[in-house]
C-alpha angles and dihedrals in degrees: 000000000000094000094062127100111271142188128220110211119204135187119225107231097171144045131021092314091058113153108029136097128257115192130201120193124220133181087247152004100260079056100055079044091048091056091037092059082049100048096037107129110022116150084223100054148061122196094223098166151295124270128176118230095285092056095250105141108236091176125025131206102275096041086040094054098036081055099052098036087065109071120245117271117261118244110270115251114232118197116185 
């Protein structure tokens, strides 16, 4: 499920298009989180949920926001 085409959907919180939803779309879903840990917090933005292509939600807001508010794990280190 993480390798399919996603789309982020915002809410615009800001400006003269308040209210409604921008999308940006991603080859997968640890991309659109990626971009959510990087956007979280904008004045401009909402993180409102993840769909894939067909509009279907796969994550929604609490589950999106509790995911990009953690960092993002650390490589794990392999000694041989």
């Amino acid at each position: 499920m993480n390798l399919q085409p996603v789309r982020l959907v915002l809410l615009i919180i800001d400006g003269p298009k308040q209210g409604e939803n921008e999308f940006v779309e991603f080859a997968s879903i640890d991309e659109a989180i990626a971009y959510g840990r990087d956007i979280r917090g904008d004045r401009r933005y909402q993180l409102d949920g993840i769909e894939d292509s067909k509009g279907k939600l796969l994550i929604g807001y609490d589950h999106l926001n509790e995911l990009c508010s953690t960092p993002e794990p650390l490589p794990q280190r392999k000694y041989g």
